[in-house]
N, C-alpha and C positions, 0 to 999 in steps of 0.2 A: 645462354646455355642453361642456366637454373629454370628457365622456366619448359625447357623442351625434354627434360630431364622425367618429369611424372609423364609427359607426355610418350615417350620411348616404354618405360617401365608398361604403362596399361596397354602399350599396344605391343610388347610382349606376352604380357596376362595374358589378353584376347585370344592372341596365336594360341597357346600354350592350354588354354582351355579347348577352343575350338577344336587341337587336335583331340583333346581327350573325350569331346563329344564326339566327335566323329569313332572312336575306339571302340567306346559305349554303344554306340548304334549299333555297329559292326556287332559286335559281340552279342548286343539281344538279337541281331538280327538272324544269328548262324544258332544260336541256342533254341531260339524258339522253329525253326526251320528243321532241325534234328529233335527237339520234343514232336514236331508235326510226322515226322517220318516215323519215329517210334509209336503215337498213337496206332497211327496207321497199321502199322506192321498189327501191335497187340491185336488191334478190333480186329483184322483181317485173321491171325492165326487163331483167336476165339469162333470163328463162324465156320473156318474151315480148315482143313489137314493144307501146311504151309509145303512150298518147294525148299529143298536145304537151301538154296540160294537165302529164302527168307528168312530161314530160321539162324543161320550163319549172320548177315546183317545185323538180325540184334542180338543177337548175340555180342556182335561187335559193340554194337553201340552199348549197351551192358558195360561192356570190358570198360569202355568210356567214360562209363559213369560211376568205374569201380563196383560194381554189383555183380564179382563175382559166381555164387553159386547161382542166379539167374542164367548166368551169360554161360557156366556151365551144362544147364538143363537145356540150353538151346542149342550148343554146340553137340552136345550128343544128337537131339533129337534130327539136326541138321545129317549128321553120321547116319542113321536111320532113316531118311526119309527115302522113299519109293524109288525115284529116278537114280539114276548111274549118274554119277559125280565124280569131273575128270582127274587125273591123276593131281594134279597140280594143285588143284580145288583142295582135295584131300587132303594136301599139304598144307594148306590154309588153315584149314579146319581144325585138323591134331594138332596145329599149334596156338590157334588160339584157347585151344581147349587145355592143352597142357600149361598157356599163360594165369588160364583161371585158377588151376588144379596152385598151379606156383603163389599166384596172390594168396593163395588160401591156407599158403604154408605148408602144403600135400607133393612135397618134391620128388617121392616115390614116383607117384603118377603123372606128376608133369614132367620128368624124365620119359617115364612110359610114351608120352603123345608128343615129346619133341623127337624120340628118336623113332615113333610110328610115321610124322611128317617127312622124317628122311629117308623112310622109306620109299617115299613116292617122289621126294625132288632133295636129292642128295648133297645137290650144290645152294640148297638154300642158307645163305648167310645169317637170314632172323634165328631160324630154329637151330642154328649152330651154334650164334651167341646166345641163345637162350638157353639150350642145354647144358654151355659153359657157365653160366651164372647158377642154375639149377644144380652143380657138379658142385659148387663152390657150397653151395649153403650147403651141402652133406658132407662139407669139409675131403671132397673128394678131388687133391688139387692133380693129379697126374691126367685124372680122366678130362678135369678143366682145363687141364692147359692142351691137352690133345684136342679136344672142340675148339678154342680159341684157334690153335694151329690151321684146324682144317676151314676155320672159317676163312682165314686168310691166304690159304690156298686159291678158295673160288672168289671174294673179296679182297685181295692185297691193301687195298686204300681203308678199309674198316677199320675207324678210329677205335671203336669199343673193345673190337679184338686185340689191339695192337696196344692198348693200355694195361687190360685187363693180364693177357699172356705175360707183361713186362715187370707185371706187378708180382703175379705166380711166379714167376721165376727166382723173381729175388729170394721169394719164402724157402723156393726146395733147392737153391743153391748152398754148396758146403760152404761153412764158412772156413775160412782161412786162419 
């Protein structure tokens, strides 16, 4: 038994490294696979006026890498580009635009483009709990817990909502 004992132990190691190589790979593999898209994107909207699809994209990928006021200037420019961009699209957009305005500590404005996203798709769950969260940081809990509400109107199962609203409650509850 003493002697099968190192033997079990290293061949636990092994496993246990193996998966963490395996993790490693993965993870340079999808990093450098997304720096490869993003080149892309840049050198192509350097050469030429991008589709908002593209400009949206990195936008995203921006948002990704926390690069805010980048992910800002693409998100607009996405809003301005030539082609009609479908309702729904729209609602992509102002919200990711309002997510950037939010990181950036500009809750005015990312108010402004979570509640311009609901304009074009009203039963959207992101830009409701975003709004809610958005509401919250201007210490606006009535309006937060009414976004929270309406998220789980069109969401019922949204854990975020249903934490978030549970939490506001307790705060604007009288006490006893």
């Amino acid at each position: 038994m003493n002697e099968t004992l190192p033997t079990i132990y290293l061949i636990v190691l092994l496993v246990i490294l193996s998966f963490a190589a395996i993790f490693v790979f993965v993870q340079l593999f999808n990093v450098r696979r997304i720096e490869g898209r993003i080149s892309k994107l840049e050198a192509k909207l350097k050469k030429e006026k991008g589709s908002a699809k593209d400009y949206y994209e990195l936008g995203g990928m921006y948002l990704d890498k926390k690069m805010f006021v980048q992910a800002t200037k693409l998100f607009e420019k996405s809003l301005k580009a030539e082609e009609k961009i479908a309702p729904d699209n729209l609602a992509l957009v102002h919200n990711g635009l309002g997510y950037a305005y939010f990181a950036n500590e500009q809750y005015d404005l990312a108010i402004r483009q979570y509640k311009e996203a609901l304009k074009y798709n009203k039963e959207y769950p992101i830009a409701l709990n975003n709004l809610g969260l958005a509401y919250e940081r201007k210490k606006l809990v009535t309006q937060a817990v009414e976004a929270y509400e309406e998220t789980l109107k069109y969401d019922p199962k949204n854990a975020v909502a249903k934490k978030r609203v549970e939490s506001l409650r307790k705060r604007i509850a009288p006490v006893s």
